[in-house]
C-alpha atoms as one frame of an Amber mdcrd trajectory, in Angstrom:
protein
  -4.875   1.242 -36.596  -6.123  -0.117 -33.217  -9.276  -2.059 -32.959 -10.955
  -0.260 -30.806 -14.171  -2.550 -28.655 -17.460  -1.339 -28.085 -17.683  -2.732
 -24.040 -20.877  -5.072 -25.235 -18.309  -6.602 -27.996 -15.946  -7.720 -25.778
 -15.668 -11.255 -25.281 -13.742 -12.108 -22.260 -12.354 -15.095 -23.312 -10.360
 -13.534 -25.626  -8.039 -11.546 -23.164  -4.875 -12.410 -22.693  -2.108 -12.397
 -20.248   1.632 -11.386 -21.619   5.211 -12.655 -20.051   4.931 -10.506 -16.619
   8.146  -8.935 -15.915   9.435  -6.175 -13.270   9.594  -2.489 -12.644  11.232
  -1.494 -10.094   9.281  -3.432  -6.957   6.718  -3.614  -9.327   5.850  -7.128
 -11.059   3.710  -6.071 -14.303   1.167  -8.609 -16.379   0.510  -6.819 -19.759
  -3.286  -7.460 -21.287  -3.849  -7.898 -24.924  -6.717  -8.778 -26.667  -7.206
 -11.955 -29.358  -3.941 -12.040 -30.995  -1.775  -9.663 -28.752  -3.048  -6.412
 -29.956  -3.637  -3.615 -26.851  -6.993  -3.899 -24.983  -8.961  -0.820 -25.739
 -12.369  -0.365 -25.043 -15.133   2.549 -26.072 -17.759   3.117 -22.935 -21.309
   4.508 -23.552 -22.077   8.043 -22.577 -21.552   8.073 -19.379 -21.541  11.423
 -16.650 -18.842  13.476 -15.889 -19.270  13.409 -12.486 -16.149  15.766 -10.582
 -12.462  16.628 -11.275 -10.168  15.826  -8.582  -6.850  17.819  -9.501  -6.295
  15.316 -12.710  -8.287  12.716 -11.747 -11.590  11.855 -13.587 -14.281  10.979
 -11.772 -16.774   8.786 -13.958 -19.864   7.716 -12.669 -21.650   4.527 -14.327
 -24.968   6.280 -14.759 -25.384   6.386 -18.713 -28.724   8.386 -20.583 -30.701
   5.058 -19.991 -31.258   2.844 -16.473 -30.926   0.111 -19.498 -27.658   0.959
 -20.013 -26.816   1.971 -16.770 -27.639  -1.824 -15.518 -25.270  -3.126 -18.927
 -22.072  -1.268 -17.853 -22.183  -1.507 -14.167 -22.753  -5.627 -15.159 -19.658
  -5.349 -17.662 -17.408  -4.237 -15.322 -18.867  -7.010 -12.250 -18.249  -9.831
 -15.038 -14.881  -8.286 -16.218 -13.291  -8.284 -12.582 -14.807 -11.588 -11.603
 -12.420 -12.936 -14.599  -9.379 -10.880 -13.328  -9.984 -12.248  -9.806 -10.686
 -16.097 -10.826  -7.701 -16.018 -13.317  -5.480 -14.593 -10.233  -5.071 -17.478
  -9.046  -3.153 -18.768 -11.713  -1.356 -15.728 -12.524  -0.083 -15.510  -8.573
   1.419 -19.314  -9.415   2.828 -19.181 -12.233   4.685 -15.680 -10.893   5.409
 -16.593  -7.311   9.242 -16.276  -7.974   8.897 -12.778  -9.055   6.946 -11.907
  -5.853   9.171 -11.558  -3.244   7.487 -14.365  -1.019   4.635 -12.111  -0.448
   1.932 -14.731   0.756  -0.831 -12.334   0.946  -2.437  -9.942  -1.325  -5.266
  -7.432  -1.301  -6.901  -7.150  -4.815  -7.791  -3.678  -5.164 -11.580  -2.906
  -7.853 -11.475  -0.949 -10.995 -15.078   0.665  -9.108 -15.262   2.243  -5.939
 -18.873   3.917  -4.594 -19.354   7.697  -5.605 -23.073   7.897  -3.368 -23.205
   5.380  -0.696 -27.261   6.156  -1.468 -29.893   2.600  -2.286 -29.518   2.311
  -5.266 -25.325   3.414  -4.795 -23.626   4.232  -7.443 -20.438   3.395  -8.783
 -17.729   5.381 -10.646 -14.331   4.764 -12.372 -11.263   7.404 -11.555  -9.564
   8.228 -14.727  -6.338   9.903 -14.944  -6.686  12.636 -17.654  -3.128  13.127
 -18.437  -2.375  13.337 -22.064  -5.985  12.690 -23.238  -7.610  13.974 -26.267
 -10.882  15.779 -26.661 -13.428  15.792 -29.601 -16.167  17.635 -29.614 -19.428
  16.146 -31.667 -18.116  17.207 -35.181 -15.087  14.780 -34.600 -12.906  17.783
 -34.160  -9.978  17.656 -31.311 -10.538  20.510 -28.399  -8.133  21.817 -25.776
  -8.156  19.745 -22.952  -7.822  22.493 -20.856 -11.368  22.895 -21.632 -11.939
  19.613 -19.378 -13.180  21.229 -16.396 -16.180  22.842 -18.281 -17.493  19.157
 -19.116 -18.056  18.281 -15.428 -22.034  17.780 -15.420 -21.918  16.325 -18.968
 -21.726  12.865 -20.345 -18.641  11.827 -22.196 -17.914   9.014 -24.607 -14.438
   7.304 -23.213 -12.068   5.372 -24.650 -10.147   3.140 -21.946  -7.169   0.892
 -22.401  -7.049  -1.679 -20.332  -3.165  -1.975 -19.595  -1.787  -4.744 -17.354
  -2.360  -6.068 -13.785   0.327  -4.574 -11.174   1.452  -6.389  -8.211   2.680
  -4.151  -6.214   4.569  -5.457  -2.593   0.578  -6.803  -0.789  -1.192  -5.077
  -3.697  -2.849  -6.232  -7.239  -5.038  -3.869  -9.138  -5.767  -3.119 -13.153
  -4.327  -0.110 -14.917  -6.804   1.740 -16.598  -5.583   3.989 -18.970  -8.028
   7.267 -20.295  -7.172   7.940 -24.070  -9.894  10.283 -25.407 -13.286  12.017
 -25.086 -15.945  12.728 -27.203 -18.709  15.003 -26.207 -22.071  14.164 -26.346
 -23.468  17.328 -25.626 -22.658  20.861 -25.396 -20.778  22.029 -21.991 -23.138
  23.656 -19.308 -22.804  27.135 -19.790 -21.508  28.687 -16.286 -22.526  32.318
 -15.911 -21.794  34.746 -13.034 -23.196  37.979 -11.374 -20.712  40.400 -11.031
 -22.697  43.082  -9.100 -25.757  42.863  -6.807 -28.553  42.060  -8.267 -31.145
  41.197  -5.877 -34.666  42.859  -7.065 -36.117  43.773  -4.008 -34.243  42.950
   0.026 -37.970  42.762   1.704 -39.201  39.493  -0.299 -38.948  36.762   2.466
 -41.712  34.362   0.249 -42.440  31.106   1.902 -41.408  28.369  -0.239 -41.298
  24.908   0.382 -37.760  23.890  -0.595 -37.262  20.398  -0.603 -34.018  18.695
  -0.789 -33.252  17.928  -4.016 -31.000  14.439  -5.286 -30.622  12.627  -8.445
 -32.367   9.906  -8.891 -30.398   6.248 -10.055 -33.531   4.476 -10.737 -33.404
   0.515 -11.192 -29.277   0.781 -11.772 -28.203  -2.449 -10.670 -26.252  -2.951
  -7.514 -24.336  -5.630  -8.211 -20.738  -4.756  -7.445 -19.250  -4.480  -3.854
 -16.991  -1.832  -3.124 -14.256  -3.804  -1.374 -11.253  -5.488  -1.854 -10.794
  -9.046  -2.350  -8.843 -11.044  -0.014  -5.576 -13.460  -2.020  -3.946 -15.999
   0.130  -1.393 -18.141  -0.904  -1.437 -21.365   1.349   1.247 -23.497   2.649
   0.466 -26.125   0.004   0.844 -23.425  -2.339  -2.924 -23.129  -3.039  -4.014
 -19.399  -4.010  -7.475 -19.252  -2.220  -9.696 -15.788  -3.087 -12.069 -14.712
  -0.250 -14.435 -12.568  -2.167 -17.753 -14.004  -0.611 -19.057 -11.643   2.334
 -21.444  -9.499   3.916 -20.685  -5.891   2.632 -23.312  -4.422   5.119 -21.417
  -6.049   7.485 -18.102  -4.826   6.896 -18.984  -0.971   5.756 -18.644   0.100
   8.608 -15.218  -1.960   9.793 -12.512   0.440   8.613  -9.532  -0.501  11.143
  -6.249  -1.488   9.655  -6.092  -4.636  11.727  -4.738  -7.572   9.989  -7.210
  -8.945   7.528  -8.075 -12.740   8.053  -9.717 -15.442   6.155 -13.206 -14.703
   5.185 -12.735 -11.075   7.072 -12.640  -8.164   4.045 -12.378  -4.968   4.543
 -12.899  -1.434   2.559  -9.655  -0.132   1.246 -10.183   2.935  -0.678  -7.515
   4.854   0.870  -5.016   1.712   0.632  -5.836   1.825  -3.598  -5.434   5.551
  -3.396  -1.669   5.668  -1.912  -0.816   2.982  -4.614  -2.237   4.314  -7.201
  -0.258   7.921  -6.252   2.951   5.920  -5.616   2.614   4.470  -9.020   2.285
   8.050 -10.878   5.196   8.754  -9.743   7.268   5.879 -11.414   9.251   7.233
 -14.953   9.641   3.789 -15.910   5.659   2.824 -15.421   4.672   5.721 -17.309
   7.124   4.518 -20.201   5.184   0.904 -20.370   2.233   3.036 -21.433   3.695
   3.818 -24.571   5.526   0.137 -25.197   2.839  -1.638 -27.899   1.805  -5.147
 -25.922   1.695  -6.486 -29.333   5.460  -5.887 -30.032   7.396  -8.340 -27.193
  11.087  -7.684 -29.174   9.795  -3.751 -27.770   9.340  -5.145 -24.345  12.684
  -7.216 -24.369  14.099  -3.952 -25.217  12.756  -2.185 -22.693  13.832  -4.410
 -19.746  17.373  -4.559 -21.338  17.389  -1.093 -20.562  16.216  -1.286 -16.924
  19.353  -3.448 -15.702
């Protein structure tokens, strides 16, 4: 059995970084945790915000702004470790990377409401994940739709960093769901059913929006910039004006100190990368078995 992390348990010292080795163009960094068992990780309740096809889209607002302010803060310190220990992992792998000299480090986050305070979601790929309702018991998850509106217990693996040709990002793996509360029931009027068509009432119908109270903005939805130097010195640019640059979405080249959005540039990888066989097989290798991974790249060549 797994140990499986509650996200304010997780000391991030204790993550590792496995032998890297290549799928296809792909160069893949396995994460483990203490002594090479799989990084998984249980979130808080957090709300089900939309279903894109199979995506998940998770928003970091929990039942509590106390809460809210803990996970959005988990996730700032957990990629400011990924993107200080880049530096060392784009070294000591420089070989395997095609003399690529530049590299765009793509966030686990990316803004769901552009709003003050904004709010910040995770996209989750439901594929193969398991449902349990509040009695522990395991649902259809073609019942997933019906939770949209709801918050969700998660548990997330975190997987291995992918280089992929100019990009670097962390797969995130969804593994299963527990309800917290009952789905919304969704009814619908078949017939008309108006009472009366000559009640025009004046009402004053303000617009309506959720309030994020106090959740703490303290993650930039933006890419980091990785340069690898002449001297062979890895220098991140992650320092910047974000109100700055919101509004800069050209595809010129990005400079020194000059960092731009890239949703769209994470979205094409990460749909490139679904497609891959041999990725999706690494998902079910055991990081803590490396005779498994030896194996597995026999089998590649």
């Amino acid at each position: 059995m797994f140990e499986i992390i509650k996200f304010k348990q997780l000391i991030l010292d204790n993550i590792n970084y496995e032998t890297s080795f290549k799928v296809q163009d792909k160069l893949i960094i396995p994460l483990s945790y203490k002594n090479s068992q799989p990084l998984f990780i249980q979130l808080p309740p957090l709300y089900f915000d939309n279903l894109v096809n199979k995506l998940m889209i998770l928003s970091l607002i929990s039942k509590s702004n106390k809460i809210s302010q803990n996970i959005v803060s988990f996730f700032d310190k957990l990629e400011n470790k990924f993107t200080d220990d880049l530096k060392n992992i784009i070294k000591k792998n420089k070989q395997k990377l095609s003399n690529n000299n530049k590299f765009t480090y793509n966030r686990l986050l990316y803004i769901i409401s552009n709003n003050e305070p904004k709010v910040y979601g995770l996209k989750l790929n439901t594929d193969n994940v398991k449902i349990f309702n509040k009695n522990h018991e395991l649902i259809s998850s073609d019942n997933i739709r019906s939770l949209i509106g709801t918050y969700i217990n998660s548990i997330v693996e975190l997987n291995s960093i992918i280089i992929s040709n100019e990009n670097i990002f962390i797969n995130i793996k969804l593994h299963q769901i527990k309800l917290t509360s009952p789905p919304i029931r969704k009814l619908f009027l078949t017939e008309y059913s108006f009472n009366s068509d000559s009640d025009d009432d004046s009402h004053d119908f303000s617009t309506y929006s959720e309030n994020y109270d106090n959740v703490k903005d303290v993650i930039a939805n933006s890419d980091f910039r990785i340069d690898i130097c002449d001297d062979n010195n890895v220098v991140i640019n992650k320092k910047f004006d974000l109100d700055k640059e919101k509004n800069d979405l050209s595809e010129k080249p990005i400079v020194k100190d000059n960092i731009k959005l890239n949703n769209d540039q994470f979205e094409k990888t990460q749909n490139d990368l679904d497609k891959i066989d041999d990725l999706d097989k690494l998902n079910d290798i055991d990081s803590s078995e490396h005779s498994e991974l030896n194996d597995y790249l026999d089998n590649l060549k």
